[in-house]
C-alpha positions in Angstrom: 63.8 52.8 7.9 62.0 51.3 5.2 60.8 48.1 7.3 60.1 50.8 10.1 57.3 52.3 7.3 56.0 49.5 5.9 55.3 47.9 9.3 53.5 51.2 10.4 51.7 51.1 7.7 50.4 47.2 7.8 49.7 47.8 11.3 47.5 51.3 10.3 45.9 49.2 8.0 45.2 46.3 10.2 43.7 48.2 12.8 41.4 50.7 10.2 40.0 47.5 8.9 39.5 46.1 12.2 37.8 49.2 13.5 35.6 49.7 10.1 33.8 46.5 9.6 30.3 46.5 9.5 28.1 45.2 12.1 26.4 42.0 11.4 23.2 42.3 9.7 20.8 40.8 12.9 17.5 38.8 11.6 14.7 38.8 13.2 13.6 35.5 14.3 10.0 34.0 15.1 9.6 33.5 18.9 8.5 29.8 18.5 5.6 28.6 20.9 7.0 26.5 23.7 4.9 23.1 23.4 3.9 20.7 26.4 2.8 17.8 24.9 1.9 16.3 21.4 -0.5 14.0 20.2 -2.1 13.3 16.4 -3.5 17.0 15.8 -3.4 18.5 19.3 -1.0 20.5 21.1 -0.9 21.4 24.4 0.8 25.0 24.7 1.3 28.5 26.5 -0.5 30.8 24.2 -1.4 34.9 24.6 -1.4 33.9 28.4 -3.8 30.5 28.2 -2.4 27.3 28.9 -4.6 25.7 25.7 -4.8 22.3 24.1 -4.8 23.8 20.0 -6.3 21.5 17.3 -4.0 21.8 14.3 -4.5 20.5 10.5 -1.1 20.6 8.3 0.3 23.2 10.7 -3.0 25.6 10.4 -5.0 25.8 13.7 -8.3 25.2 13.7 -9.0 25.9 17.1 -8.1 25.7 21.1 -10.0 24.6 24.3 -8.2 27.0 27.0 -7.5 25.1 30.0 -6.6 27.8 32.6 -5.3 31.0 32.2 -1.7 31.3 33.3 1.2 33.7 34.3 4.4 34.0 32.3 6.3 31.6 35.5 4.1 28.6 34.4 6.1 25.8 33.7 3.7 22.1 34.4 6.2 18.7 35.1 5.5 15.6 33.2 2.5 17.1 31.2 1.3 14.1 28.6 -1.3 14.2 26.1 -3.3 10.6 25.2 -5.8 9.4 23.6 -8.7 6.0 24.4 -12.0 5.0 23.5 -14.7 5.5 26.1 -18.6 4.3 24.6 -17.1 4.0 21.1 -16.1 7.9 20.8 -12.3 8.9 20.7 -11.5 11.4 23.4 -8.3 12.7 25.3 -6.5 12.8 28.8 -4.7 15.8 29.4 -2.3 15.4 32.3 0.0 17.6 34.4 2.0 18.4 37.6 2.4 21.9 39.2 4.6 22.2 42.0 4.6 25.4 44.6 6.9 25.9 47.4 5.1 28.3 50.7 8.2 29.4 52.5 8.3 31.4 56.2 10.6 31.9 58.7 9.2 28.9 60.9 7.0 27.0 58.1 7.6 25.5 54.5 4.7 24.0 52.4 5.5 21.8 49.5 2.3 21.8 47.8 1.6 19.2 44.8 -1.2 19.8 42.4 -1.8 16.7 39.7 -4.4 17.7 37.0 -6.3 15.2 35.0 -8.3 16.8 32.0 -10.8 14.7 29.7 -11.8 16.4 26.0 -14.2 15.5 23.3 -12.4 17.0 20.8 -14.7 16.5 17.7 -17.2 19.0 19.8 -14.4 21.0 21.7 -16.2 20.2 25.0 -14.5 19.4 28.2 -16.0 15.9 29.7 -14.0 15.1 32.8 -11.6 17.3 35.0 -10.0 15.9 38.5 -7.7 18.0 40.8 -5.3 16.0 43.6 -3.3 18.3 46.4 -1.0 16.7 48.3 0.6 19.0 50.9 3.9 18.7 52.5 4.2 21.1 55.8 7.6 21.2 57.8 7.2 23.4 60.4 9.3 24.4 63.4 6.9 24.3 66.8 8.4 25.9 70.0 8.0 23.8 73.1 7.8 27.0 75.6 6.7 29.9 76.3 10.0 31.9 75.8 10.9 29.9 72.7 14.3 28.2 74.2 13.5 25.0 73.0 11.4 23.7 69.8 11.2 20.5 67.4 10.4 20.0 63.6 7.3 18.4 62.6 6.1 17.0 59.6 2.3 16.7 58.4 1.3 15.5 54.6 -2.1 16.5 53.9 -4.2 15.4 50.9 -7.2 16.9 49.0 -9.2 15.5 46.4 -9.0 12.5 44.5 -6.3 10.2 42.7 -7.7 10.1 39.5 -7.5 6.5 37.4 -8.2 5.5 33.9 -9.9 1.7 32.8 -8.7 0.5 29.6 -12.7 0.5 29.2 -12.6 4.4 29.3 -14.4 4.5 32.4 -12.9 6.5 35.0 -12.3 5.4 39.0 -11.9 8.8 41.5 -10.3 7.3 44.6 -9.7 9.2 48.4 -9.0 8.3 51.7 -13.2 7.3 52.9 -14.8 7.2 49.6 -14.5 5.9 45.9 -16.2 7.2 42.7 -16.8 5.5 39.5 -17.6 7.2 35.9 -18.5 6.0 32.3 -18.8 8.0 29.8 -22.6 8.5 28.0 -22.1 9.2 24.1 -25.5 11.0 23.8 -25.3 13.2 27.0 -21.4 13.6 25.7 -20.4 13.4 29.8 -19.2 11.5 32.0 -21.9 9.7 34.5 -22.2 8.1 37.7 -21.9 4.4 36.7 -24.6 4.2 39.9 -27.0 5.9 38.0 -26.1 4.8 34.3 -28.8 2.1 33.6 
């Protein structure tokens, strides 16, 4: 009987203690700022809805040049942050990929957006921008009239231009029937037609 007790009692005990602990204290923790890309002082970031490239000093920010505004499903591939010389002046190439997917019942678009951003950071100006689409369609075509029969076809389509960087700084847009060339001017703090540059 006295076994019977004491066992009763380490097993009240066991469950009271297990029933009265306190909850852990929970800390509140920072929601850190998701970065892109890194490079010396800049950082390219989601902030207050604005996909921005932010100009920091020993973790202070000095500023931001907002690139687009975004929604909270933005979420750029391969986006890179670098800097070259271009007429003696330091400036950087913001680069990203968005992908979007079109879907219906008979059509699917896989459309391909590459952004190609040039800043001037010293006077937070924006110097160069280029935006490529490339469009993939898969789409199901009926043969007749009372849709019995049908094939898939394919069709890429292509808008804009592929963007390239010189080592010079100078800057080549490329499409299917034509080809542009830029340098940049240090006084106009833009990039020219190298046609018209004298």
């Amino acid at each position: 009987m006295k076994k019977y007790l004491i066992l009763c009692f380490l097993v009240c005990c066991t469950l009271n203690s297990t029933f009265a602990q306190k909850k852990g204290v929970k800390t509140a923790t920072a929601k850190a700022t998701p970065f892109f890309a890194k490079m010396d002082n800049l950082i390219a970031e989601v902030k207050n809805g604005n996909f921005q490239v932010t100009i920091v000093d020993k973790g202070k920010e000095l500023g931001a040049l907002i690139v687009q505004q975004v929604d909270k499903n933005f979420s750029p591939i391969g986006t890179k942050l670098a800097s070259f010389k271009a007429a003696g002046t330091t400036l950087y190439l913001l680069t990203w990929t968005e992908k979007r997917i079109n879907k219906t019942d008979l059509k699917t678009e896989e459309i391909t957006l590459v952004y190609n951003v040039v800043y001037e950071i010293n006077n937070k100006k924006q110097v160069f921008s280029n935006t490529q689409t490339t469009t993939n369609t898969t789409e199901k075509v009926f043969l007749d009239r009372n849709k019995t029969a049908s094939e898939t076809q394919q069709r890429v389509r292509r808008e804009g231009f592929e963007f390239t960087l010189y080592p010079d700084g100078s800057i080549v847009q490329r499409s299917k029937n034509q080809e542009n060339k830029w340098v940049y001017d240090a006084t106009k703090m833009e990039y020219i037609d190298a046609k018209k540059k004298k």
